[in-house]
C-alpha positions in Angstrom: -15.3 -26.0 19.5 -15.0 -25.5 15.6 -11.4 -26.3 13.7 -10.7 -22.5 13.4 -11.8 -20.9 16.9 -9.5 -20.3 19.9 -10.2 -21.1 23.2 -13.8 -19.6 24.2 -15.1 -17.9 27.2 -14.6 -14.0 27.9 -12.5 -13.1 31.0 -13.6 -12.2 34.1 -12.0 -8.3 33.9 -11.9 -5.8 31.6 -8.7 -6.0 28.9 -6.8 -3.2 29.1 -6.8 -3.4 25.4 -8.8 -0.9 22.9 -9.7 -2.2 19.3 -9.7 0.3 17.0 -12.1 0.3 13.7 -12.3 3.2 11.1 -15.5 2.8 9.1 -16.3 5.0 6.2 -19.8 3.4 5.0 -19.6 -0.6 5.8 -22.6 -1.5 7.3 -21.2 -4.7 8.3 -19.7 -3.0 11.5 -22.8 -4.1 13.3 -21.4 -7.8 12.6 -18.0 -6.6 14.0 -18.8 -4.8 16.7 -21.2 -8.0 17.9 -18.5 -10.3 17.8 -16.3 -8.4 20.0 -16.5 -11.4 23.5 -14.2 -9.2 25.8 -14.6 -6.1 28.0 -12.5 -3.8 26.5 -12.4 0.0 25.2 -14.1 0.2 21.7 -13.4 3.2 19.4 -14.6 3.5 15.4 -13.3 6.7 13.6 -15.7 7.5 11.4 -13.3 8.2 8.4 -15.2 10.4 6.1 -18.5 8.4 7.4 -21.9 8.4 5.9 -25.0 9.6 7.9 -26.2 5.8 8.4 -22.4 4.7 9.8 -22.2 8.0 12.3 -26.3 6.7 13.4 -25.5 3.9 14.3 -22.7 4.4 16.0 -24.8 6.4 18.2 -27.0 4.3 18.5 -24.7 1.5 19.9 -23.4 4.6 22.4 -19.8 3.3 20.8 -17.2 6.0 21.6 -16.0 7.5 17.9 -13.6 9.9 16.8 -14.6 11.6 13.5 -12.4 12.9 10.6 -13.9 14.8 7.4 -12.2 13.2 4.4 -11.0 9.2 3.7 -8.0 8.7 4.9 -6.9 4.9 6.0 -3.6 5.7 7.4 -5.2 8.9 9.6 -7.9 6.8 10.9 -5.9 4.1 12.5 -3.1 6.6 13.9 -5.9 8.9 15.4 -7.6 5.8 16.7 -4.2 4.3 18.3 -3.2 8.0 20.0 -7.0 8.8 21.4 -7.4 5.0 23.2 -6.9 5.5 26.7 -5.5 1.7 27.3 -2.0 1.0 26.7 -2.2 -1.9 23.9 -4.3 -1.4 21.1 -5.6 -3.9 18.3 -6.7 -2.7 15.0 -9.4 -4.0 13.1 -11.8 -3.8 9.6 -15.5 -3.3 9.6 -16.1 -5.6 7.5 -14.8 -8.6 9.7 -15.9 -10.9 12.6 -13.8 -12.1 15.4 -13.8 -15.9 16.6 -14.9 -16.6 19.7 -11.6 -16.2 22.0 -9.2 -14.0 19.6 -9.5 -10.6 21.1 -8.2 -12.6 24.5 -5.7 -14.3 22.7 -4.1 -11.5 21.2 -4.0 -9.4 24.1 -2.6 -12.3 26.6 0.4 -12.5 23.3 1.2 -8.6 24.0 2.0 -10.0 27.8 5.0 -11.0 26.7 5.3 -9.4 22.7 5.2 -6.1 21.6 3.3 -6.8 18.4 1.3 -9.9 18.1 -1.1 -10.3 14.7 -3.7 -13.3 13.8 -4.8 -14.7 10.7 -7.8 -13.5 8.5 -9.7 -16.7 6.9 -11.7 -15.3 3.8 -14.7 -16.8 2.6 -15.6 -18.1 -0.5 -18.7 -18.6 -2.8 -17.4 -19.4 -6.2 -14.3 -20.1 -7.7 -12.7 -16.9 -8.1 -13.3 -16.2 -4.6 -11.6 -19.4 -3.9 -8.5 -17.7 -6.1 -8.6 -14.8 -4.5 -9.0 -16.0 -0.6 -5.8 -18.4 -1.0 -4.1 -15.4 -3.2 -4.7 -13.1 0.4 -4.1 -15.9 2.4 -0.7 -16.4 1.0 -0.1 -12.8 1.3 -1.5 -12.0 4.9 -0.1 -15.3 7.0 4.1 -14.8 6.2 5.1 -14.7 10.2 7.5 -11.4 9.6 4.4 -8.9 8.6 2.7 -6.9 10.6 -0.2 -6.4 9.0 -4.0 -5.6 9.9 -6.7 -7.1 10.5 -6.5 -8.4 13.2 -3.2 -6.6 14.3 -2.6 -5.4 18.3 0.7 -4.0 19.6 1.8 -2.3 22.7 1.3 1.5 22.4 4.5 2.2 24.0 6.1 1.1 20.5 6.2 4.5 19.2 9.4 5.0 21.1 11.2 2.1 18.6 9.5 2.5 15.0 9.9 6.1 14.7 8.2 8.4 16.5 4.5 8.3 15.1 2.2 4.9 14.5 0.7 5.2 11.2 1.3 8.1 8.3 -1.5 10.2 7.8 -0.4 10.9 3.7 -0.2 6.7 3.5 -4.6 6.9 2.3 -3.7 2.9 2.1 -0.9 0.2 2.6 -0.4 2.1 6.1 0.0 -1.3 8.2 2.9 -2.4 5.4 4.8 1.0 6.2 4.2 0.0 10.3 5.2 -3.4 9.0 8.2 -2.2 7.6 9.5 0.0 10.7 8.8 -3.0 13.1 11.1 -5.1 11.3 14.1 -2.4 10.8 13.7 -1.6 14.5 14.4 -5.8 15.4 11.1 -5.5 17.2 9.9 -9.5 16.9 6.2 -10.2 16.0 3.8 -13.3 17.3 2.1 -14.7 14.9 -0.8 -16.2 16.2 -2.6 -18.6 13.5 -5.4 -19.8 15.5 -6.5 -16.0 16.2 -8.9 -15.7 13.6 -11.0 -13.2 12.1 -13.5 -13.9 9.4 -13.7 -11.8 5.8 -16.4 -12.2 3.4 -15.8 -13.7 0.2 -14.2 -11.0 -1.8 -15.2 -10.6 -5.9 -12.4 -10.0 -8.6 -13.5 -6.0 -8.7 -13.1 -5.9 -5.0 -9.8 -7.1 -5.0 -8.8 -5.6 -7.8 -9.4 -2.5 -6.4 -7.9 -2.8 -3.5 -5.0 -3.9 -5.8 -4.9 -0.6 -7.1 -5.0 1.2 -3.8 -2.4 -0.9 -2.8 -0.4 0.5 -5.4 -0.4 4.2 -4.7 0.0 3.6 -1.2 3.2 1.9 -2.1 4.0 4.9 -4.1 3.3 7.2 -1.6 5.4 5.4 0.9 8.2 5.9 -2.4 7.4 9.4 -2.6 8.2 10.0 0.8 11.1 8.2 1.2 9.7 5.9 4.1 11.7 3.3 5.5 12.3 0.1 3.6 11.1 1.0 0.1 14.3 1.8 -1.4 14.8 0.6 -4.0 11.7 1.6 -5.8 9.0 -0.3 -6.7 10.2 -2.5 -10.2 8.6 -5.7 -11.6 11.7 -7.3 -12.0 11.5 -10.5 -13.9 14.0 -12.9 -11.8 12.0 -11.6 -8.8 8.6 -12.5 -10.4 9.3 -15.9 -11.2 10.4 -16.5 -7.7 7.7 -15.5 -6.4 5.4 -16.9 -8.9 7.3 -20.5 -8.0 6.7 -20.1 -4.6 3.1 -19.2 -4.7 2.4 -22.3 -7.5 4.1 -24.3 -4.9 2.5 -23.5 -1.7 -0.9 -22.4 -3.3 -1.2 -23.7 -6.8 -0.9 -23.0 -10.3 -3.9 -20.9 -10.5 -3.6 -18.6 -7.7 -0.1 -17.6 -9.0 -1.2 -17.0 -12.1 -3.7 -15.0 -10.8 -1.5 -13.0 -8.1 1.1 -12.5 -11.3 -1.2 -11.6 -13.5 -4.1 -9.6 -12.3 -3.5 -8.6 -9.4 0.2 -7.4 -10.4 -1.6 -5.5 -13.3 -3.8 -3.6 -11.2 -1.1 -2.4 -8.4 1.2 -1.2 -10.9 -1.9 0.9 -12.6 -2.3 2.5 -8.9 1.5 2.8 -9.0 1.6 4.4 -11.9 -1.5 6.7 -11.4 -0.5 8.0 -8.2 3.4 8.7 -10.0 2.2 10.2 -12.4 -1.0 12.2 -11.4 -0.8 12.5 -7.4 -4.0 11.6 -6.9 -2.7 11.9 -3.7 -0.6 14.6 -2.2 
C-alpha cells in the first residue's frame, strides 16, 4: 500500500453516499469517474457542457443533470438537492481518488456532519512545485470546508442557512459553505490520508483561477453573505503575517509567490467584478 492511499478494498454494500461532479469540458472525467472503488450514486451536471463531455456521459450511462450556462456554485447545489442518498461528496473532474477515500469519507459522516480530505497536486517542474505547496498550504487548514474532495450530510441545510451552495457565487462557492459551517459551530473532520490526486497545475492555470477566486469573493461581498464583512482589503500587518507563516511552514519561495502573484491576480478579479459585474 503506497505512503498516500487509505485503506483499500471496496465494501461489500452500496454507500448511501452520491458524489457529485459538474463538468463543463474536462475530459479528464473519464479518469475520475474510473477511480471511483465504491457502489455509490454517481451524478455529473453538465455545467454549460460541450458535445464531447454530454457523449460521454452517455456513453458511461452516468445519471447527469444539465444546466445551459457556467455556473460553479449552481452545479454543485443542483447536484446536492437532485441526489437521492442522504450524504453527498463533491468532487472536480479533473481529479482521481485513492484507492479507499470515497469509503473513508463516508464512514467520517457516521459520526461528522462534514468530513473533507486532502488534494495532493502533482508536479513537473519547478513552478508547479510552487504552486502545489502554495494550494497545499491553502487547501489542508483543518477549519475549511472546502472541495475537492468535500462530503457532508445533506440534512445540513437545516444549520447553514437554508440552501447548500449560491447559485450567483460562479466560483469560491465551497469558501461561502465554508464560511456558514463555521458560524453555525458545525465541526469538520479533516481527514489527511483521504486523498485525491490533481495534476500538476501551470502558473496561467493558477493564475486564473486566482482571478476567479477573486470575483467570487466579491460576489460573496456584494451580497452580503455571511463572514465577509469586513470587505476584502490587502492590509499590510495582515500580509506579513501571513507571508511569515507561509515562509515558515512552506518556504521562502512559495510565499513570495502566494504574496505576490497570486495576490495580484485575485485582487484583479476583485476589482473586475467591482467594478464591471462581470457577474450579476
Amino acid at each position: 500500500m503506497g505512503k498516500n492511499q487509505v485503506t483499500p478494498g471496496p465494501s461489500k454494500k452500496p454507500l448511501d453516499l452520491a458524489i457529485v461532479i459538474p463538468c463543463a469540458d474536462d475530459l479528464r472525467l473519464t479518469q475520475c469517474l474510473d477511480s471511483i472503488d465504491e457502489d455509490v450514486e454517481i451524478i455529473v451536471v453538465l455545467n454549460g457542457a460541450t458535445d464531447a463531455i454530454r457523449q460521454l456521459v452517455i456513453e458511461r450511462h452516468v445519471r447527469y443533470y444539465e444546466l445551459p450556462k457556467r455556473n460553479l456554485g449552481a452545479a454543485c447545489d443542483v447536484g446536492v438537492r437532485v441526489a437521492k442518498a442522504s450524504s453527498v461528496l463533491l468532487m472536480n473532474s479533473d481529479c482521481t481518488f485513492a484507492r479507499g477515500t470515497i469509503k473513508c469519507l463516508a464512514e467520517a459522516l457516521d459520526h461528522a456532519m462534514v468530513a473533507r480530505g486532502r488534494v495532493v497536486f502533482g508536479i513537473r517542474d519547478p513552478i508547479s512545485r510552487i504552486i502545489a505547496n502554495a494550494r497545499d498550504y491553502a487547501h489542508t487548514r483543518p477549519d475549511k470546508a472546502y472541495q475537492p474532495p468535500l462530503a457532508f450530510r445533506k440534512e445540513i441545510i437545516g444549520l447553514i442557512g437554508g440552501y447548500y451552495f449560491d447559485p450567483d457565487i460562479h466560483w469560491t462557492e465551497d469558501a461561502d459553505f465554508s464560511r456558514r459551517v463555521k458560524a453555525a459551530g458545525v465541526p469538520i473532520a479533516f481527514l489527511p490520508d483521504a486523498i485525491v490526486y490533481h495534476p500538476a497545475l501551470s502558473l496561467h492555470e493558477d493564475l486564473r483561477s486566482a482571478v476567479r477566486y477573486g470575483i467570487g469573493r466579491r460576489i460573496a461581498e456584494e451580497k452580503r453573505l455571511v463572514g465577509v464583512h469586513p470587505p476584502f482589503r490587502p492590509y499590510p500587518r495582515k500580509i506579513m503575517k501571513t507571508f511569515n507563516d507561509v515562509a515558515k511552514e512552506k518556504g521562502l519561495a512559495v510565499a513570495l509567490y502566494v504574496h505576490g502573484p497570486w495576490l495580484f491576480a485575485f485582487s484583479v478579479g476583485y476589482l473586475a467584478q467591482k467594478l464591471f459585474r462581470i457577474y450579476i
